[in-house]
C-alpha positions as CSV (number, residue, x, y, z in Angstrom):
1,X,81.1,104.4,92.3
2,X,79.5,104.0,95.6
3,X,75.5,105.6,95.9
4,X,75.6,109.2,98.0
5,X,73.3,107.0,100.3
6,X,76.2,104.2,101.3
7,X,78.5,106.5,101.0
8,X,76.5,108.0,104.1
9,X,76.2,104.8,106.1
10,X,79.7,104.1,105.3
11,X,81.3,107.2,106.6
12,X,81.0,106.7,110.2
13,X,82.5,103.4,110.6
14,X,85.0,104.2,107.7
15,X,86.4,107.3,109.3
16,X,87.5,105.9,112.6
17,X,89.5,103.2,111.0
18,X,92.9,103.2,110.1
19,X,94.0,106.0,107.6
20,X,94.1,105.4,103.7
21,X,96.7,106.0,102.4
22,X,98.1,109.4,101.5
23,X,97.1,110.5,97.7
24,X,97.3,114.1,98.9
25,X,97.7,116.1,95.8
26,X,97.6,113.5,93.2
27,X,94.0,113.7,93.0
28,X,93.0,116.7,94.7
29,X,96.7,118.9,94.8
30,X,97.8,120.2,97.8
31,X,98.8,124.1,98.5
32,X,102.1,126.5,100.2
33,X,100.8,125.5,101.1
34,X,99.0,124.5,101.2
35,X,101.6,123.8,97.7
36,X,99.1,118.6,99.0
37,X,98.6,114.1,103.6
38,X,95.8,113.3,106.6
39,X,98.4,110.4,107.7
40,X,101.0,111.4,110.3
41,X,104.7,110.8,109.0
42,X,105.8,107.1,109.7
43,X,108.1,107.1,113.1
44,X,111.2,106.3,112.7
45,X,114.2,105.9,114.8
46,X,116.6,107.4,111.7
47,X,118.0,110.7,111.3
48,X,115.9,112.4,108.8
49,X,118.6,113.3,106.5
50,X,121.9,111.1,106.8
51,X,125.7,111.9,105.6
52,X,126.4,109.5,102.1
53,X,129.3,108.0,101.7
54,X,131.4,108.7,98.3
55,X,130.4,105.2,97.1
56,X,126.2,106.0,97.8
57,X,126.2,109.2,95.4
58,X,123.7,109.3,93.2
59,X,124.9,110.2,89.2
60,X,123.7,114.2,89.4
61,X,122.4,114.7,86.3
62,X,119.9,117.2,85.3
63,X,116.9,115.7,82.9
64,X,116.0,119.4,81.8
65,X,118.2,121.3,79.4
66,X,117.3,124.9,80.7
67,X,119.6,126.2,83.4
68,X,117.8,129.5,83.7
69,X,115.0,128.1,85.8
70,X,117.1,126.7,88.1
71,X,119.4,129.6,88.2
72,X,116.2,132.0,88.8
73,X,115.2,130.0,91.4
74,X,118.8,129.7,93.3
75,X,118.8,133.4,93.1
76,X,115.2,133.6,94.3
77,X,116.4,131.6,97.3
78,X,119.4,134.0,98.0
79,X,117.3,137.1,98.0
80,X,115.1,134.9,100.9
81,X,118.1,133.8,102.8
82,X,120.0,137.1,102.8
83,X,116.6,138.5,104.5
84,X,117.5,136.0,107.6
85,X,118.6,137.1,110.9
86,X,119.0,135.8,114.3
87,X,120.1,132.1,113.4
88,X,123.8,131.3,114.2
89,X,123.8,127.9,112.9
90,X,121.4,125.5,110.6
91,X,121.5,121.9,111.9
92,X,121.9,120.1,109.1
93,X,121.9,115.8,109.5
94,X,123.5,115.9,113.1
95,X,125.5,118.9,112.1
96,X,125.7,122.6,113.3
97,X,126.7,124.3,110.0
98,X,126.8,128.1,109.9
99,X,123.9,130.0,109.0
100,X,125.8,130.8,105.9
101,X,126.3,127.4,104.5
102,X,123.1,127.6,102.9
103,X,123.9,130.6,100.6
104,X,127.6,129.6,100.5
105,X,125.9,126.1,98.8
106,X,123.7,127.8,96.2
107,X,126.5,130.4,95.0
108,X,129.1,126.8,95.1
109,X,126.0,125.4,92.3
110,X,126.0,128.2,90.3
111,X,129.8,128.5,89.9
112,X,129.6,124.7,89.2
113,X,126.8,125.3,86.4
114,X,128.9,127.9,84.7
115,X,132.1,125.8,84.9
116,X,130.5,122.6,83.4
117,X,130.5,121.7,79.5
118,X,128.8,118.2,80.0
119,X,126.9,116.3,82.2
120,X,129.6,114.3,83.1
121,X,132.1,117.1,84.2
122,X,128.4,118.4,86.3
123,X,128.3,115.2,87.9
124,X,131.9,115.1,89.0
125,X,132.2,119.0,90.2
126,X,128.9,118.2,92.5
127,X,130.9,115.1,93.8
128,X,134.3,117.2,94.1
129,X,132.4,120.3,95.9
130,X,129.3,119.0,98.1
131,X,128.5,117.0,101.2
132,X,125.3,115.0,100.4
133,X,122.9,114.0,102.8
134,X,119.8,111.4,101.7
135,X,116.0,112.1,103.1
136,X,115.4,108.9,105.3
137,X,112.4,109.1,104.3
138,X,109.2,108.0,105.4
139,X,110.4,104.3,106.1
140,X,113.9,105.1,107.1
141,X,115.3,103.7,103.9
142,X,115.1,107.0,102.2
143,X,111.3,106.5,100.2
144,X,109.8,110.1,99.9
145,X,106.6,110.4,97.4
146,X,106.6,113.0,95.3
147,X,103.2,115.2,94.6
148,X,102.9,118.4,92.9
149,X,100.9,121.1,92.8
150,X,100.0,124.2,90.5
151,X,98.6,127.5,90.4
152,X,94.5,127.0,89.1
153,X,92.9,129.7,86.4
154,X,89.1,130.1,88.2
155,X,86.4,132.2,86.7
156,X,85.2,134.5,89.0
157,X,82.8,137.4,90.0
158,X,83.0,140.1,91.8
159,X,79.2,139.8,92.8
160,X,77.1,136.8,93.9
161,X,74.9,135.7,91.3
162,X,73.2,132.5,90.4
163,X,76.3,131.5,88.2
164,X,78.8,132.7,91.0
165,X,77.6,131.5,94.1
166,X,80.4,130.4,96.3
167,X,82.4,133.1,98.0
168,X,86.2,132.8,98.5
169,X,86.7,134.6,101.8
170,X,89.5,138.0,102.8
171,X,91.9,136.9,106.5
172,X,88.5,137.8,109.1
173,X,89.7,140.5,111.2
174,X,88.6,138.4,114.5
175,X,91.2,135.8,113.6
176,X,93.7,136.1,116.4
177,X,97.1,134.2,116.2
178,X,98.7,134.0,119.8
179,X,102.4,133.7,120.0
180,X,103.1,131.3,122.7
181,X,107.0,132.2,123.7
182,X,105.9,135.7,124.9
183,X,104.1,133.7,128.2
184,X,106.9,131.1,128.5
185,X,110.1,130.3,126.2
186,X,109.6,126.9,127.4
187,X,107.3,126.7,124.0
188,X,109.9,128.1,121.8
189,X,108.1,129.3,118.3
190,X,104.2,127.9,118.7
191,X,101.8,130.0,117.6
192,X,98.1,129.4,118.1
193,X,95.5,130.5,115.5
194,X,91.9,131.3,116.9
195,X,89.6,133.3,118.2
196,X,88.2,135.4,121.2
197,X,84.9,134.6,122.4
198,X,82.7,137.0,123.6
199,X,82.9,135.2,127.0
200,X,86.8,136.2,126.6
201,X,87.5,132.4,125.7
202,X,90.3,131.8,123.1
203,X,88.8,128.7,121.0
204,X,89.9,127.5,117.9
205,X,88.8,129.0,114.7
206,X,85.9,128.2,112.8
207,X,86.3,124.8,110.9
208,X,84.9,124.3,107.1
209,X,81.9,123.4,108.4
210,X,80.8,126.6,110.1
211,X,82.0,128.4,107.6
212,X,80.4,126.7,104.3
213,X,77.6,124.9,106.1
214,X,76.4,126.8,109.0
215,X,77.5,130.1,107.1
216,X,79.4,131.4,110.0
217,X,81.1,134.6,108.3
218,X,78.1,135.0,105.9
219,X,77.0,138.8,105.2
220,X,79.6,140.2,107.5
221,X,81.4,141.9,104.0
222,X,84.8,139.3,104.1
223,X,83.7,137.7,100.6
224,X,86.3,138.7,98.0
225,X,84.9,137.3,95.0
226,X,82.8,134.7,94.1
227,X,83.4,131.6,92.1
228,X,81.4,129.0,90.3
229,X,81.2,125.6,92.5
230,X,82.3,124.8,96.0
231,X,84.7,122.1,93.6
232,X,86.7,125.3,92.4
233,X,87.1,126.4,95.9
234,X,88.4,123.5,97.5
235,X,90.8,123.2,94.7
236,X,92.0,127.1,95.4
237,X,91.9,126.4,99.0
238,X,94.6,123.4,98.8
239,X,96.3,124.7,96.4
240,X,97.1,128.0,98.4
241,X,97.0,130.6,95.3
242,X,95.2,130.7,92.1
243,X,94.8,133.1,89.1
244,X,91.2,134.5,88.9
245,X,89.4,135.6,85.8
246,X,86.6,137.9,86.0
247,X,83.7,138.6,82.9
248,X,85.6,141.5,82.1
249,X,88.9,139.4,81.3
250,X,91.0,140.8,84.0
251,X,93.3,138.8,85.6
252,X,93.9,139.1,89.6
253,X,95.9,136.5,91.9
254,X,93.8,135.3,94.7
255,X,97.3,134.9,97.1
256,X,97.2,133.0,100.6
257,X,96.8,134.8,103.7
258,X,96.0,132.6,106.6
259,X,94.1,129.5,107.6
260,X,92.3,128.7,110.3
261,X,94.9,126.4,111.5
262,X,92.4,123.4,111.6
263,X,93.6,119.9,110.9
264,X,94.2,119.2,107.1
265,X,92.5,116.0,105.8
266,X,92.5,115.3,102.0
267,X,88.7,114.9,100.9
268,X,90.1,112.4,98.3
269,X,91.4,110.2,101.5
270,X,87.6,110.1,102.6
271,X,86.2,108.8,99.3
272,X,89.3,105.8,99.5
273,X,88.0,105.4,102.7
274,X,84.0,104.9,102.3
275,X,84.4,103.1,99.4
276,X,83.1,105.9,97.1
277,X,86.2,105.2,94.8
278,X,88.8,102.9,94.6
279,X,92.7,104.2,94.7
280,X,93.0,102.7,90.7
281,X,89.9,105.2,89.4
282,X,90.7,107.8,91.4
283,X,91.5,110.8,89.5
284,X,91.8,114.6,90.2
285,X,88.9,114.9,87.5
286,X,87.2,112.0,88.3
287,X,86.4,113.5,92.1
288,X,85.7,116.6,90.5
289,X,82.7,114.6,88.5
290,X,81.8,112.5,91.5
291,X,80.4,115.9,93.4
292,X,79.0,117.0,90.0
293,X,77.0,114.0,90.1
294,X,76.4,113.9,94.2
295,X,76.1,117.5,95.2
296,X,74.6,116.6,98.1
297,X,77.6,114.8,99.4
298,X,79.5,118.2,98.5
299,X,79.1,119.7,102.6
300,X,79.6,116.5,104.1
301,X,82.6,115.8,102.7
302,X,84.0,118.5,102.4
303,X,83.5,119.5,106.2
304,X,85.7,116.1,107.0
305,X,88.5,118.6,105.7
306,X,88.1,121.6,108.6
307,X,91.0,123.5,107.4
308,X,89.9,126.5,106.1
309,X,92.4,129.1,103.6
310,X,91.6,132.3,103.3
311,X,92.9,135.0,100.9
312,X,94.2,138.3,99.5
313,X,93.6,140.1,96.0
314,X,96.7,141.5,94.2
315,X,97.3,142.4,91.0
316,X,99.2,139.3,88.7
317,X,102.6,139.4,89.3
318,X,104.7,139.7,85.8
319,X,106.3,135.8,86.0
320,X,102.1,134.9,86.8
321,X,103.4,132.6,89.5
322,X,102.5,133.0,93.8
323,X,105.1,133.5,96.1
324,X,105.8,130.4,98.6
325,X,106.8,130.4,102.1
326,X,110.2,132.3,101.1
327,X,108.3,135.3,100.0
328,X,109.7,135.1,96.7
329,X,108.0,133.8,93.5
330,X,108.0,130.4,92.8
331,X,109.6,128.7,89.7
332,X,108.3,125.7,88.0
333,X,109.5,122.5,88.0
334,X,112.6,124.3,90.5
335,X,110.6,124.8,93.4
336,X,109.8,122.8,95.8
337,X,107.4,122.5,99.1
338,X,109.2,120.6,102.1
339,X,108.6,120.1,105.1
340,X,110.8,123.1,107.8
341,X,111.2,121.1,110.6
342,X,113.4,118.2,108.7
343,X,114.7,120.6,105.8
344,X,116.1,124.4,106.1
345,X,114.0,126.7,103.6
346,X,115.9,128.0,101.3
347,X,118.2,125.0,101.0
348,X,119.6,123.6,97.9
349,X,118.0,120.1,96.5
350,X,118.8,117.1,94.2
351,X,116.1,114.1,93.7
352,X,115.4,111.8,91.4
353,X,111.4,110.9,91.0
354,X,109.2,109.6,88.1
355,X,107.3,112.1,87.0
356,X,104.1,113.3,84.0
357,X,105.1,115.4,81.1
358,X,102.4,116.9,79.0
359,X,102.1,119.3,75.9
360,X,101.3,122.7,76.2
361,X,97.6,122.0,75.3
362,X,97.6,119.7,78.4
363,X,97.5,116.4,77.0
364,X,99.8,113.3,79.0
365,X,102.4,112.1,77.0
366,X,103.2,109.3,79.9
367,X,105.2,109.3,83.0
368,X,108.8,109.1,82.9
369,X,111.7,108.7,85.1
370,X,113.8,111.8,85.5
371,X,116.2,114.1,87.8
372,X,117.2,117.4,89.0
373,X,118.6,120.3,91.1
374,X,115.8,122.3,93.4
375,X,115.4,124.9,95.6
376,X,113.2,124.3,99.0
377,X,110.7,127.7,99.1
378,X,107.8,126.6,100.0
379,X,106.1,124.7,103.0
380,X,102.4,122.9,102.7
381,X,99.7,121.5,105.3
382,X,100.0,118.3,103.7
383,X,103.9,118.5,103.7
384,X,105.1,116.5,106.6
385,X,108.4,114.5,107.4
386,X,111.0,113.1,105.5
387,X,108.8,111.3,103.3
388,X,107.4,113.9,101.4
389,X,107.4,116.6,98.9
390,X,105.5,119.0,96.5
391,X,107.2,120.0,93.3
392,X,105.4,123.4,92.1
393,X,104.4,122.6,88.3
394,X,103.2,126.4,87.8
395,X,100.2,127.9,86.3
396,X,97.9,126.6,83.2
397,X,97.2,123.7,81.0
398,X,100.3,121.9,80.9
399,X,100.9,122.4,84.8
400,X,97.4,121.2,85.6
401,X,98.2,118.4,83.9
402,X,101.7,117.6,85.4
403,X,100.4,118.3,89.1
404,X,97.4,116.1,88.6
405,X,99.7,112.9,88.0
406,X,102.4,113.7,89.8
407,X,102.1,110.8,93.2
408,X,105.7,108.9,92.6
409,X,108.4,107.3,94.9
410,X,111.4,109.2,94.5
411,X,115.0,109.9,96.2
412,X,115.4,112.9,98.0
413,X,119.0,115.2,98.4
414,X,120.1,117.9,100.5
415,X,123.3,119.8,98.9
416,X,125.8,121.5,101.2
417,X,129.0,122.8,99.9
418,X,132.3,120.9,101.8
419,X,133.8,122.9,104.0
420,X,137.4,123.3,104.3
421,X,140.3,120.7,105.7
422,X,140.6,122.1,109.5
423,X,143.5,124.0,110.5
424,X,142.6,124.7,114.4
């Protein structure tokens, strides 16, 4: 590993040259969003999801035994979608479908799932009863990497003290979010987050490094709780939710509840990038030991990310899990973060991926290739284009385990049930 003092003289010529490549939440997982990318999505000149031909369909079969995941998560994403209004129609890989085709898909799966005896009468009803349509993915050619994140158990403190120093911080009530359609529809849904200066300015929010390092919001009573190391709150921050435990054992979810809409850069892309690590070491636990050993690179680095999350307290919901983007609960291993401007939330998902399995104590028993139905509920600031998506892993030691080794090439599918011969 690089010395803290190269590191230093490294950074300022590394970080104007070309990006690293995107290990997103591999290393350091990535949130709902939050849900882990600095890179922009590669261009491309392909539609971002395109019609397969009968002969291109992938064999749809399901590596995990359990249908009630999957059905708790399709009925997760009808609750969502049933909450929808306005929409007449969901474009869909050139195609205007009715808003409806996305529920009408998820109840065609679960009359599929309860009508198949085998996998191979599964793989024929999804071939009898769905249009397909492939991710192009981020080369065109349909290769989307697959991350994952999880849901972290912090220790935490409702007082600062010298073993909880680091303060998570509530939505500040001077964030201001400025809905750009009601001054011209020209700008169609944009929304600007930042704030009003006391020269009546609206400026952008303030980045990481006010907050942590020039202690912008310090003392102004927004802390919610406070947390060991600045590590613990990075991870919270990209992973968008996490489950705090306080001395007294209680449990309390520290949910998402705004960012400053800063640019997201992975602090694991500027380590690749200086030379601190190279891509083959790099490890979620092995950055975590890296700032152990270098605290003093801690600020820096961490300021090269601006975005900054901030939160809400609530009690633990009964499943333990966060709600994504949907504003429904999230299911593990069913769930999935996408990006909305490529992908309808709430749609229905097949993809085939190689991914960690680990015990319930959290050891890796290896990486393997596997396959299965998903729902899209959840977005992330990482989460961009065709070539990418989070799979939620959910919440302890066996989905800390799986979300920190999840960074795999994979196929990605979007389901939508065939619609009728046409009679007019």
């Amino acid at each position: 590993m690089t010395p803290w003092f190269a590191l230093t003289l490294s950074l300022a010529s590394a970080w104007a040259a070309a990006p690293a490549p995107d290990i997103s939440t591999a290393v350091v997982p990535a949130p709902p969003s939050v849900a882990a990318s600095t890179a922009s999505p590669a261009v491309s000149s392909a539609p971002a999801l395109r019609l397969l031909a009968p002969e291109e369909l992938p064999v749809f079969s399901d590596s995990f035994p359990a249908r009630e995941p999957l059905v708790k998560a399709a009925k997760k994403s009808l609750a969502y979608l049933a909450r929808q209004e306005g929409a007449r129609y969901v474009r869909i890989g050139g195609r205007d479908y009715g808003a409806a085709i996305l529920a009408d898909s998820i109840r065609e799966l679960l009359d599929v799932l309860a009508l198949a005896k085998s996998p191979e009468q599964l793989n024929a009803l999804v071939r009898d009863r769905f249009d397909v349509f492939q991710s192009a993915g981020s080369d065109g050619q349909g290769k989307v990497v697959f991350s994952s994140y999880y849901q972290p158990i912090l220790s935490a403190s409702v007082q600062r003290s010298a073993r909880y120093p680091v303060p998570i911080y509530r939505r500040p009530p001077d964030l201001v979010e400025a809905d750009l359609s009601v001054f011209d529809k020209k700008y169609g849904s944009d929304v600007l987050i930042g704030r009003v200066t006391k020269g009546k300015r609206f400026v952008p929010y303030f980045s990481r490094e006010d907050i942590d390092v020039r202690k912008t919001l310090r003392g102004k009573g927004y802390e919610l709780a406070w947390l060991q190391n600045k590590f613990d709150v990075l991870d919270l921050h990209i992973q968008g939710s996490g489950i705090l435990k306080f001395p007294s054992g209680k449990l309390k979810l520290a949910r998402y509840a705004a960012t400053n809409a800063q640019p997201y850069n992975s602090v694991a892309t500027v380590l690749l990038k200086t030379g601190a690590m190279t891509r083959e070491e790099m490890t979620h636990q092995k950055v975590r030991d890296y700032f152990r050993s270098h605290p003093e690179a801690q600020d820096f680095v961490f300021a090269r990310n601006p975005r900054y999350t901030f939160f809400e307290l609530a009690p633990l919901p009964p499943d333990g899990e966060p709600s994504g983007t949907v504003q429904e609960s999230l299911v593990a291993a069913r769930s999935i973060a996408i990006d909305p401007s490529v992908i309808p939330l709430g749609a229905l998902a097949f993809f085939t991926t190689v991914s960690p399995q680990a015990d319930k104590d959290g050891g890796l028993l290896g990486q393997f290739s596997n396959s299965r139905f998903a729902l899209c509920m959840d977005t992330g600031g990482a989460i961009k284009g065709p070539g990418r998506v989070d799979i939620y892993a959910g919440h302890g030691k066996m989905a800390e385990t799986t979300a920190k080794n999840q960074w795999n090439e994979g196929k990605l599918y979007i389901l939508i049930k065939k619609i009728p011969a046409r009679e007019r």
